[in-house]
N, C-alpha and C positions, 0 to 999 in steps of 0.2 A: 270592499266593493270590487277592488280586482278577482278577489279568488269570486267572487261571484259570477262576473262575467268569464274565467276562465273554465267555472263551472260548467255555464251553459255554451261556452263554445265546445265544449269537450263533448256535449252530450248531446248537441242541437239532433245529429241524424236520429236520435233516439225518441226525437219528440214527436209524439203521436196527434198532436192535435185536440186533445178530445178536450183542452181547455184551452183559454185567451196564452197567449204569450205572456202578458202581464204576470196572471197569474200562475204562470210556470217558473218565472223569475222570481216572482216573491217567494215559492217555495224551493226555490234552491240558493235563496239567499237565506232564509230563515234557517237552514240545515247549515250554511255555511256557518252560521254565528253559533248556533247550537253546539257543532262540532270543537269552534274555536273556544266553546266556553267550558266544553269538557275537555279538552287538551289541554286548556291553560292549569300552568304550576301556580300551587297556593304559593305566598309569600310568605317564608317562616320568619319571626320576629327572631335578629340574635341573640342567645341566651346571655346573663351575666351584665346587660346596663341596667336593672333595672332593681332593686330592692325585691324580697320575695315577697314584702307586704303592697307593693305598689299596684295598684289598680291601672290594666291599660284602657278599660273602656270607662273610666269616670271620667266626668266632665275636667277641663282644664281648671286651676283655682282659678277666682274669681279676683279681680284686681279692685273692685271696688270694696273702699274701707270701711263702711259699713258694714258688709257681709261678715259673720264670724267666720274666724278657721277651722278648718277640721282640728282635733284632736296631735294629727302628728304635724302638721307646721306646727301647730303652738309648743311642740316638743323643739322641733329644729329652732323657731324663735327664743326661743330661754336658753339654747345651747348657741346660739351666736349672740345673743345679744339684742337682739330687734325687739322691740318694744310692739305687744298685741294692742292693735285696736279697736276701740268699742268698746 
């Protein structure tokens, strides 16, 4: 909201009029966000936490005992110990 308002103070002598105030404001706020959203750096995930089979956009397991497991818990379960349920 600040660079917005420092927008149109920067630029006020430039305004022509030929729309409401309002909507000179909302279009140099709208560009201020635009701007901030192509400036913004992506977040890269660090490489090396995470298995090369592990999925980051699946859903979290599910804790209720009902639900079966995937395939590779029921692998870590036999390799610790933990008894599958269901």
């Amino acid at each position: 909201m600040q660079e917005t308002y420092l927008r149109a103070w920067r630029a006020f002598e430039r305004f022509e009029g030929r729309s409401s105030v309002r909507s000179w404001l909302y279009r140099i706020a709208t560009n201020a966000c635009l701007t901030a959203l192509d400036h913004a750096s992506r977040r890269v995930l660090p490489s090396g936490l995470m298995n090369p089979c592990d999925n980051p956009y699946a859903p979290p397991p599910s804790a209720d005992p009902r639900c079966p497991m995937d395939p590779a818990d029921s692998r870590r379960a036999r390799r610790t110990g933990v008894a599958e349920s269901g």
